[in-house]
N, C-alpha and C positions, 0 to 999 in steps of 0.2 A: 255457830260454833263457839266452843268456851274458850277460847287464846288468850295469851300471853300479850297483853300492848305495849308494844315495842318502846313506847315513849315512858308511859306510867309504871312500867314494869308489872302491873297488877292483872289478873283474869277477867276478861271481859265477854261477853257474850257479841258475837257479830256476826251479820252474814257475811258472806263468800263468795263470788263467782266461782261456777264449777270449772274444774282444773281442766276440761278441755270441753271443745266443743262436742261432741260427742255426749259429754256429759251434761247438755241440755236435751232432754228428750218429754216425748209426753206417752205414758203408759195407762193404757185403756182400766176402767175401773172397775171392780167386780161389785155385783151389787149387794152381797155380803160386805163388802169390806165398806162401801157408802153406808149402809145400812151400821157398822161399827163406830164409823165415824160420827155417824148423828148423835148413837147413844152418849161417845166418849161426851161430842159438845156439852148434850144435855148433865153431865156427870159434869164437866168443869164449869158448870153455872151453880150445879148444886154446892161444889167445893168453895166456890166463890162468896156463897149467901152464907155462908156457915164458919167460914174464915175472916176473923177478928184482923188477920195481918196481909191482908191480899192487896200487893205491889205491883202489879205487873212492870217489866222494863217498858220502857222508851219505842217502838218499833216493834213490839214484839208483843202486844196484845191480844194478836187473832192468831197466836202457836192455840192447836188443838190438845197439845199434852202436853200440859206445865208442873210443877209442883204446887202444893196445898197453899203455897203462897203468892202463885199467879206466875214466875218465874219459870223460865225455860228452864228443864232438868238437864241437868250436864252428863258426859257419858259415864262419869262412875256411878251417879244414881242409878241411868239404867243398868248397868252391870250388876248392882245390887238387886236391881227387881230382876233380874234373869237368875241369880243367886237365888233366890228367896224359890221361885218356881222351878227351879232345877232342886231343890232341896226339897221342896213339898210334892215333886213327883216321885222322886226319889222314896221320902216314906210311903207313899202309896203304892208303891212297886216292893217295897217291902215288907208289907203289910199282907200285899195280893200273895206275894210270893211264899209267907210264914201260914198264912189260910190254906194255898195250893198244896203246901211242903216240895216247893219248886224253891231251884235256885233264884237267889234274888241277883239282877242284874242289874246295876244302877246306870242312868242316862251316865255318858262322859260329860265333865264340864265343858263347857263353849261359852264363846264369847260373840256379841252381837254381829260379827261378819259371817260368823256359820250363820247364820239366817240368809243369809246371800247366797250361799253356797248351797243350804236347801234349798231356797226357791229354783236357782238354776233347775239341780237335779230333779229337783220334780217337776218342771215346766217338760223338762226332757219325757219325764214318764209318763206323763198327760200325751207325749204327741205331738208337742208345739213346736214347728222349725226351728232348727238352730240360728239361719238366720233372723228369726223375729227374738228369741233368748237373746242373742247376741245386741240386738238393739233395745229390747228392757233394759239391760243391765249396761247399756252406752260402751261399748267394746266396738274400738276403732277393729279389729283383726276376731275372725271367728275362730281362730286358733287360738288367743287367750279364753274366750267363752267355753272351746270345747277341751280345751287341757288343763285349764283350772277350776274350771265352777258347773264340771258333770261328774258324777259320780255314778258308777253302774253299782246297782243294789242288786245284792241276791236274785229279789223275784223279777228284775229287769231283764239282767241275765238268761234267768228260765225263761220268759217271755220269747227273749230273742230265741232264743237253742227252740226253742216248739216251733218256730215260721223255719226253721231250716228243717225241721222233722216232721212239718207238713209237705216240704216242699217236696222231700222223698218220698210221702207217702203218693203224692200227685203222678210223681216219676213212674213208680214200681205198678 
């Protein structure tokens, strides 16, 4: 994390212990997302060969996503790359939309916790226990998992409404 040190008064980069126990867990890996991971490596060795100013901190030289300068990115950097792809969807939805002569709808802005909040919802939509959601996401209580971090989407909704409109069609 990028903190404040209490002594120096200056931002420093440190790890953490997680704020409870709960929040050490180990979540099984998709082989897309390994398969992502390898490229990013391969991509921060290329940033590295090419980078006249490549520092990395102390501790902190096997992070797999640093800046151009070997250094762990703090979270306004990333708030700026979710910027930058929230902006460059955006023209392309408005782009698609002026070629349609459809309304153009742009993404809402977010910020890096709605990504928490999507994966919930969509682990939900996939199928996947609440109780297994609830232990991805280290939630001592499945009632914080299921009343914060689900969201019923349109086609979720119809999904459910059809198993009840099968169920009558079984009845009748």
């Amino acid at each position: 994390m990028y903190i404040k040190d209490l002594e120096t008064k200056k931002y420093v980069f440190k790890y953490q212990t997680p704020k409870t126990k709960n929040s050490i867990r180990i979540i099984p890996m998709q082989e897309s997302v390994y398969k992502a991971l390898k490229r990013q490596r391969i991509q921060k060795k290329e940033m590295q060969m090419l980078s006249d100013k490549w520092e990395p901190l102390n501790g902190f030289e096997n992070l797999v996503f640093v800046g151009k300068n070997g250094k762990p990115i703090t979270e306004h950097s990333f708030q700026v790359t979710l910027d930058g792809i929230e902006k460059a969807i955006n023209k392309e939805r408005k782009k698609r939309a002026e070629k349609d002569k459809t309304e153009f709808i742009p993404i809402q802005h977010f910020y890096p916790h709605a990504l928490r909040h999507t994966f919930a919802t969509r682990c939900f939509e996939a199928g996947i226990e609440a109780k297994v959601v609830q232990g991805f996401l280290g939630h001592y209580s499945i009632a914080i998992t299921l009343d914060l971090y689900t969201h019923v989407t349109n086609d979720k909704a119809k999904t459910e409404m059809d198993k009840l409109e099968n169920l009558y069609q079984e009845i009748i």
